[in-house]
ROSE-9027 format. One record per residue (C-alpha): residue number from 1; z, x, y. Coordinates in pm, whole numbers. Layout:
BEGIN
<r NUM <Z X Y>>,
...
***
This chain:
BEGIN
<r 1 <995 -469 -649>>,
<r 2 <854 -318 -355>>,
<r 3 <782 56 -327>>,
<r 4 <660 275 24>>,
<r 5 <577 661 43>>,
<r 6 <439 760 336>>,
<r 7 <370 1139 370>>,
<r 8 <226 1306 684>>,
<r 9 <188 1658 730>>,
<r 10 <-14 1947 843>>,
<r 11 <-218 2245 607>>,
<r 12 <-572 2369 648>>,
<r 13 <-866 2182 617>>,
<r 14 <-910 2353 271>>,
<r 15 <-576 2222 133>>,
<r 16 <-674 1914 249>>,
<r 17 <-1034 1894 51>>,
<r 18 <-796 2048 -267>>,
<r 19 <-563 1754 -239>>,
<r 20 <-866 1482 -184>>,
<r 21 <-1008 1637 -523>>,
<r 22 <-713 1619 -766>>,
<r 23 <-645 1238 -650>>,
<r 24 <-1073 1200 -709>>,
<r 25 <-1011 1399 -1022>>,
<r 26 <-742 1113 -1146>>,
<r 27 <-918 870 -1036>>,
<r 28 <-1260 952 -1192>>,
<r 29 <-1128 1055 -1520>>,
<r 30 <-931 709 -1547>>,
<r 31 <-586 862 -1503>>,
<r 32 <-297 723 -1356>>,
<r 33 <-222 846 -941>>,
<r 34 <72 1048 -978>>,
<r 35 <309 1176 -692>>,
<r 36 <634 1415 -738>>,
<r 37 <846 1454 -462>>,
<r 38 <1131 1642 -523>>,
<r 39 <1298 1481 -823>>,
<r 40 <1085 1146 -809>>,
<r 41 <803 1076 -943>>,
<r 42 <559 775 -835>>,
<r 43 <305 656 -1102>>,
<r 44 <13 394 -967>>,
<r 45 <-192 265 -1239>>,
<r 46 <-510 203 -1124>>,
<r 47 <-766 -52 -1266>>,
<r 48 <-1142 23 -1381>>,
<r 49 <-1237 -153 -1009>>,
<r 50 <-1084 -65 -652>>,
<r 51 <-1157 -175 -281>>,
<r 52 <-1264 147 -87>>,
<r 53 <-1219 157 308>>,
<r 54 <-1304 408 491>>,
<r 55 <-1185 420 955>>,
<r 56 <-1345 726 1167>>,
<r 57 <-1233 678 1540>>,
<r 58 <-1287 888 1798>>,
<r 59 <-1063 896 2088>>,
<r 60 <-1055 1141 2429>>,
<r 61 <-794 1383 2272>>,
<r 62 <-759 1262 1903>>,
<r 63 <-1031 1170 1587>>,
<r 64 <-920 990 1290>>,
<r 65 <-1015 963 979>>,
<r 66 <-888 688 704>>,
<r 67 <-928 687 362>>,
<r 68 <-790 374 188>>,
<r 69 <-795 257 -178>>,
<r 70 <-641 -83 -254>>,
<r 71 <-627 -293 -589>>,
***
């Protein structure tokens, strides 16, 4: 079975750092990653060991800045 959220969307760069911590806070106390949206819910279960990769580019107009966790 094959399974895609993608989410995009805009809040302050406080929300942001709030959302980064409660997936950290999962993740470091050996939770599951959990997403509701709506009347779904998504459950990854993550193993004790995870590839981290991090992307900064800077472009004329636009910087980005990736944050990817794969297992």
């Amino acid at each position: 079975m094959e399974l895609e959220l993608k989410e995009k969307s805009t809040m302050s760069r406080e929300d942001a750092a709030a959302r980064l911590h409660a997936i950290a806070d999962e993740l470091a106390s050996g939770n599951d990653i959990i997403l509701e949206r709506g009347r779904a819910r998504f459950v990854a279960k993550v193993p004790d060991e995870v590839a981290l990769k991090i992307e900064f580019e800077v472009e004329d107009d636009k910087t980005e800045f990736e944050i990817e966790l794969t297992w």
